[in-house]
N, C-alpha and C positions, 0 to 999 in steps of 0.2 A: 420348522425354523432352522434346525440343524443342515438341510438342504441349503439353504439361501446363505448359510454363515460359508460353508464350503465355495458354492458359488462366487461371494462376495470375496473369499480369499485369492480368486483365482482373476478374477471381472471385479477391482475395487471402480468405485463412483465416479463417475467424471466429474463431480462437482462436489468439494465441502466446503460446508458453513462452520466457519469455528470461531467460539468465543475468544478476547484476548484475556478472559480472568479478569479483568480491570474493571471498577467502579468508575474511574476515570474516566471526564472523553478522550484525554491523551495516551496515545499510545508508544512507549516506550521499549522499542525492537531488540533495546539488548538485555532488556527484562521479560520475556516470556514467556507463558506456562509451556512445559514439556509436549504438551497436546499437540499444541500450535508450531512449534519447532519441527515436531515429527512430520506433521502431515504438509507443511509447509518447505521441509527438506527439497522433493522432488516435483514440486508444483510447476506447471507451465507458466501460470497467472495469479497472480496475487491479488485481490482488490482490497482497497484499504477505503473505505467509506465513514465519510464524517470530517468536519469541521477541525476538531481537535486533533485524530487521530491522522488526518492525510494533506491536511495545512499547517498546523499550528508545529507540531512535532515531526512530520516525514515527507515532508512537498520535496526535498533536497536529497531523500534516503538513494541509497543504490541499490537494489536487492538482484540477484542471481539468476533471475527468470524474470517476464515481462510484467510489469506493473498498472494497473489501473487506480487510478486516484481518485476520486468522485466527493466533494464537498458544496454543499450549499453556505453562502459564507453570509454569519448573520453581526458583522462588524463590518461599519461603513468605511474605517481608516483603513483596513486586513482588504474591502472589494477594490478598496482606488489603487491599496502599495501593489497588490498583484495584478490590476485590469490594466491601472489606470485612471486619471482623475475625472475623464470624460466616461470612461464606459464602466469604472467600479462604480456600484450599486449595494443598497443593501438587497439580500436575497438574490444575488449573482449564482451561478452554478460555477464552479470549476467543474470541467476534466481533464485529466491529465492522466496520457497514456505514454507510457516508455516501453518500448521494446528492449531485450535483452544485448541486445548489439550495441545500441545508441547507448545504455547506461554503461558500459562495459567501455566504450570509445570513451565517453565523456570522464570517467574516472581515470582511466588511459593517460589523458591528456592533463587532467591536475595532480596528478603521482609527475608527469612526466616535469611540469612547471615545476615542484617541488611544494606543492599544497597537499592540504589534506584530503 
């Protein structure tokens, strides 16, 4: 194992899974454990999966590298306000992908209006 720790310091993972510490299904970005901060510093891709935690809380977020959003939405008024009244459903899928360009333009642009 002492091998593989060497290795891993030199070749870390191209993918982690990391809890947010939370009981919650929201997730609160400017509340999170040290863990998640660290390894999420230099990340190419974020995915934020879940109803609470990539709708209810972070559909709007801007984060520093590219975003993947994935929620199944089990609120009939939450499928229409975001589909649409014809095409929200209950048990709709969102996804929502932001490249780090677009999110970076689109903040650009309400700093530039004088929004938040």
């Amino acid at each position: 194992v002492p091998m593989a720790r060497e290795w891993l310091a030199d070749y870390p993972p191209p993918l982690y899974v990391v809890d947010n510490g939370s009981g919650s299904p929201c997730l609160d970005l400017r509340r999170v454990p040290v863990d998640l901060s660290e390894c999420a510093k230099h990340a190419d891709l974020v995915v934020i999966e879940g109803m609470g935690r990539s709708v209810h809380t972070n559909f709007d977020a801007k984060l520093k590298c590219d975003v993947l959003k994935i929620a199944l939405l089990k609120n009939l008024r939450l499928a229409q306000r975001l589909l649409g009244e014809e095409v929200g459903k209950m048990f709709s899928c969102v996804v929502k992908f932001e490249e780090r360009e677009q999110q970076q333009q689109q903040q650009s642009k309400v700093q530039q209006s004088g929004g938040d």
